[in-house]
C-alpha positions in Angstrom: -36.3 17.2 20.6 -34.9 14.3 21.2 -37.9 11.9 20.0 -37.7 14.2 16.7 -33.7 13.6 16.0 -35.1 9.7 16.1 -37.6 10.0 14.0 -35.3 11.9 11.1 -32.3 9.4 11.9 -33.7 6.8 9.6 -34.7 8.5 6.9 -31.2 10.1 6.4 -29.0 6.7 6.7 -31.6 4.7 4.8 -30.5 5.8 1.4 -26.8 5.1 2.4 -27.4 2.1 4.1 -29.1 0.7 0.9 -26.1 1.7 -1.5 -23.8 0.5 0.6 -24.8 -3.0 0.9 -26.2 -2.7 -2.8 -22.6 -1.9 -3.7 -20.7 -3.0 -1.1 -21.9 -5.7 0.9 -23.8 -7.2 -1.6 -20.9 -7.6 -4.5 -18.5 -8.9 -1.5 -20.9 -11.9 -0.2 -20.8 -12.7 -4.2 -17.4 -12.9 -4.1 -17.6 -15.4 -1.0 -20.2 -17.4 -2.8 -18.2 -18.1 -6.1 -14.4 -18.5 -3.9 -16.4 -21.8 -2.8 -17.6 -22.3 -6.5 -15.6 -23.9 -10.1 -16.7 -20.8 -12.7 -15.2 -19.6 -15.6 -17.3 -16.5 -16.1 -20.7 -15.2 -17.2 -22.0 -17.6 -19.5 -20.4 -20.4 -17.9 -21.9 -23.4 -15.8 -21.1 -22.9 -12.0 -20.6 -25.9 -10.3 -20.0 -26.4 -6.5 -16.5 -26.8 -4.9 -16.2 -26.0 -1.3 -13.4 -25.1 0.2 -11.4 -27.0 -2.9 -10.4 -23.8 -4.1 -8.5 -22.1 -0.9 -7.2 -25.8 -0.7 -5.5 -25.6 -3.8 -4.0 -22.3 -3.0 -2.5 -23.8 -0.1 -0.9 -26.5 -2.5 0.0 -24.0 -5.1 3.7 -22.7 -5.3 2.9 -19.6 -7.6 0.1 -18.6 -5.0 2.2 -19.1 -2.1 5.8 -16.8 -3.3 2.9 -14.1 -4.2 1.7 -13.7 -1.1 4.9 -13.5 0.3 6.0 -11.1 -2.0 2.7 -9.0 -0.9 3.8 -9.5 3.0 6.8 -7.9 2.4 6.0 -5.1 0.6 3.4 -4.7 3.2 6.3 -4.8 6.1 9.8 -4.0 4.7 8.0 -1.3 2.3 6.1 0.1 5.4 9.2 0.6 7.2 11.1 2.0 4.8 7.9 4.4 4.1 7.5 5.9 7.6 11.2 5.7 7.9 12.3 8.5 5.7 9.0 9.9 6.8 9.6 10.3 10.2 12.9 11.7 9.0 11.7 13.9 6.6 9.7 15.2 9.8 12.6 16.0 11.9 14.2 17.8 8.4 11.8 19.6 7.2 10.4 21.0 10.5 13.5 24.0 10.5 14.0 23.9 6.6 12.9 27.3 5.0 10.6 26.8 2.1 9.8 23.3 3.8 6.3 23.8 1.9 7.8 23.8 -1.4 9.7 20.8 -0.8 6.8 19.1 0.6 5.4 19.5 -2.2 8.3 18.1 -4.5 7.9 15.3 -2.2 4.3 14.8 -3.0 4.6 15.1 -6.8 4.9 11.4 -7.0 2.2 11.0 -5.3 0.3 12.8 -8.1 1.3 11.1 -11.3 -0.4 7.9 -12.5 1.2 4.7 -10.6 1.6 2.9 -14.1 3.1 5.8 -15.0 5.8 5.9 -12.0 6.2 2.1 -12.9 6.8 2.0 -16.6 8.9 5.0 -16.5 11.2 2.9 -13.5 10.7 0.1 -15.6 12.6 1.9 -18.9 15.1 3.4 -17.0 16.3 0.0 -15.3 15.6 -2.4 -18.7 19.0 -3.8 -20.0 19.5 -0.8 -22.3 18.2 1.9 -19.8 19.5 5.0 -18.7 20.8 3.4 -14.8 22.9 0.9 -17.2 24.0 3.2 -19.9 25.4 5.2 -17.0 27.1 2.7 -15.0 28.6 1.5 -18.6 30.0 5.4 -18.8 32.1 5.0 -15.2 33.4 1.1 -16.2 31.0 -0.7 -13.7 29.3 -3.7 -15.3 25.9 -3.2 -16.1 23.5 -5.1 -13.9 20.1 -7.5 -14.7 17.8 -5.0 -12.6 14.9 -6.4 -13.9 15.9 -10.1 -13.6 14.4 -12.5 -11.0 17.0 -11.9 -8.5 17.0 -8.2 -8.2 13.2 -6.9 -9.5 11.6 -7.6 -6.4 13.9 -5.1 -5.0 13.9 -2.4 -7.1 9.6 -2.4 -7.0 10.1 -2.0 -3.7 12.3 1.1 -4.3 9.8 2.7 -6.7 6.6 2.0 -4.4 8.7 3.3 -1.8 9.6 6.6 -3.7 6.3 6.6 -4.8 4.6 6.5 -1.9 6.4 8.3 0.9 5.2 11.8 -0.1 1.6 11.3 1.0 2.3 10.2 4.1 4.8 12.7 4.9 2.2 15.6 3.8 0.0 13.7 6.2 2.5 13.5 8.8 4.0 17.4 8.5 0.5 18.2 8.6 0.4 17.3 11.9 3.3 18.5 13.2 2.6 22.1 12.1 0.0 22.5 14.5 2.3 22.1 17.0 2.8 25.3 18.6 6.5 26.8 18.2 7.0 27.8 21.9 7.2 23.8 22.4 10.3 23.6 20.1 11.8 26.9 21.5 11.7 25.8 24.9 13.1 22.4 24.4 16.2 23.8 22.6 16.6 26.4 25.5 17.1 22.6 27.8 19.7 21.4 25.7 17.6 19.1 23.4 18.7 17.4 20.5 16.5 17.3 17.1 15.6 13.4 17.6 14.9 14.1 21.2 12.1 17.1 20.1 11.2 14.4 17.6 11.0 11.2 20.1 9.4 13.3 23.1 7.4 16.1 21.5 6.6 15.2 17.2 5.7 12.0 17.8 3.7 12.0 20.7 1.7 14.7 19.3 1.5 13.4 16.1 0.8 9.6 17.2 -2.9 9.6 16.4 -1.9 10.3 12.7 0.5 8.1 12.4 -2.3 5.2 13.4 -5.0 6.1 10.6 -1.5 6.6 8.1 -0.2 3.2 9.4 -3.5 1.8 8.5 -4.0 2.9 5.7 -0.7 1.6 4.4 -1.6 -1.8 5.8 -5.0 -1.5 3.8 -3.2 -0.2 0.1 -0.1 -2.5 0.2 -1.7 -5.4 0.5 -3.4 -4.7 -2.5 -0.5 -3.7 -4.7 -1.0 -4.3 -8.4 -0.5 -1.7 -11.2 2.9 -0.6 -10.6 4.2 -4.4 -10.8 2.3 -4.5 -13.9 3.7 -1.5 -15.3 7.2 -2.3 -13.9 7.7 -6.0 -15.5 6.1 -4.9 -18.7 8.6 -2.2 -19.5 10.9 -3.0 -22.0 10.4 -6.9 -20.6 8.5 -10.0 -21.1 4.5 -9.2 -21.0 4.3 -11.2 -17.7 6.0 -10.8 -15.0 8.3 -13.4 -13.3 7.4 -15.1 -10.0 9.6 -13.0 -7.9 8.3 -10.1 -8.4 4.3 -10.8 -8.5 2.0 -10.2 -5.5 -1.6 -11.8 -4.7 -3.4 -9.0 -6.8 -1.2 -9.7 -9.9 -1.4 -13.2 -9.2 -4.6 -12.4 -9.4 -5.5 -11.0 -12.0 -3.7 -14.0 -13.9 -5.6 -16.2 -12.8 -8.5 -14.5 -14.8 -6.8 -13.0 -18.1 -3.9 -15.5 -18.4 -3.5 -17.5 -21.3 -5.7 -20.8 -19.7 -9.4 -21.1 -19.2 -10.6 -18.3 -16.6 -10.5 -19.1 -13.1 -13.0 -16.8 -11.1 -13.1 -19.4 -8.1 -9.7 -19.6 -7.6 -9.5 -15.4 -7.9 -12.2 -15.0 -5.6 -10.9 -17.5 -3.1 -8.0 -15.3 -3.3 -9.5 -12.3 -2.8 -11.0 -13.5 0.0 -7.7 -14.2 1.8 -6.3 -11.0 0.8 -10.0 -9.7 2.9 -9.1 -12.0 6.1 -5.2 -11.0 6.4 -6.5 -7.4 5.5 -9.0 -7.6 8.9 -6.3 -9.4 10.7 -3.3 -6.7 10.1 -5.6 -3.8 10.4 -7.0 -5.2 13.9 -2.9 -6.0 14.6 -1.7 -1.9 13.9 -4.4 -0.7 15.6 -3.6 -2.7 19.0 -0.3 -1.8 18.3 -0.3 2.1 17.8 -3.3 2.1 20.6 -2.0 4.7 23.3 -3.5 7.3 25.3 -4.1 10.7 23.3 -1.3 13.2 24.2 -3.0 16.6 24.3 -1.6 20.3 24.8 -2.1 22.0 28.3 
């Protein structure tokens, strides 16, 4: 039996194996090859480089505030995300009709991320709704989309936008927890963060690692809803402050100067090693023994 489950192994993963590297692996060692390469697109001579083009990112001031700005999302964002997650959790847990407002949670989750980020974008433009009504109770209006506070307020909208799917991830998990659990924690005395702290998230942690990395893995590559944000109502490109490494990006091929696919892919490339790095980091971090039912 044994000798027979061998013999089939390979002829089942070959196929995969193949389009995988064909369309994985393959476009990915590329991408390595012309980060170390001067190219400014099909058609275009490709001459050798080195490492001059992750050198020059190092230099580069633009390069340098967009990565930042993708760190950040990446961490403050993250917080706030399994933040009102994890209190979502302990709300909706007794809430009747908590489906229905699971769902109204999700909803963002749903529409189209340029979508969520132009209509953000209108509503906070000099002569948006937010202003109009601050204008109607005698507060000044404020520059939400200038350089000091647009950072802020994409962080907002991703957050908003995002928190739904990880609370239906989240909620999911917690309703397989038996009731009886709950029932005879609130006979002892306990509070709703202490169920939370000693029953919901223990039996909930190995969820929370795969949702924690998969956060890790979409912020960092964070790039539509900047787009759609800045471009609302507001120059084409969007400032400094607000742009991350896959806006930066994208720039660096479509801007106004000759195309850089070097300098993008050396990019890329760094946005592949922090990637590994983080995702190696929250797994070591939310690594703890599996909490199981009696």
């Amino acid at each position: 039996m044994g000798a027979n489950i061998r013999r089939a192994f390979w002829p089942f993963l070959l196929p995969a194996l193949l389009a995988y590297t064909l369309l994985f692996v393959g476009p990915s060692l590329f991408g390595l090859w012309v980060s170390l390469t001067r190219w400014a697109g099909p058609g275009s001579e490709m001459s050798w480089r080195g490492l001059g083009n992750y050198l020059a990112l190092l230099r580069d001031d633009v390069f340098r505030q967009s990565f930042v700005n993708t760190f950040v999302l990446g961490v403050v964002g993250g917080g706030l995300v399994f933040g009102f997650t994890f209190l979502s959790m302990v709300v909706l847990r007794q809430l009747k009709g908590r489906a229905f407002i699971r769902s109204v949670i999700f909803l963002p989750m749903i529409i189209s991320v340029i979508a969520v980020g132009a209509a953000i974008g209108f509503l906070l433009n000099p002569g948006g709704a937010v202003n109009t009504v601050l204008g109607w109770i005698g507060l000044d209006p404020q520059p939400w989309l200038g350089p000091d506070l647009v950072f802020r307020c994409i962080v907002g909208g991703l957050v908003w936008s995002s928190t739904g799917f990880y609370v239906a991830l989240m909620m999911s998990a917690a309703d397989g927890i038996p009731a009886y659990i709950y029932e005879d924690a609130h006979l002892i005395g306990a509070t709703r963060w202490e169920q939370f702290r000693h029953i919901t998230l223990p039996l909930t942690w190995d969820v929370f690692a795969v949702s924690a990395v998969l956060w890790v893995v979409n912020s960092l590559k964070i790039f539509e809803i900047v787009l759609a944000f800045t471009t609302a109502g507001t120059p084409a490109s969007p400032p400094l402050q607000a742009r991350t490494v896959a806006v930066q990006q994208y720039y660096s091929i479509s801007g106004s100067g000759v195309p850089d696919l070097g300098r993008a892919a050396a990019m890329g490339v760094v946005v592949l090693l922090v990637t590994a790095v983080l995702v190696a980091l929250t797994r070591r971090i939310t690594r703890r023994e599996r909490v199981e039912l009696a």
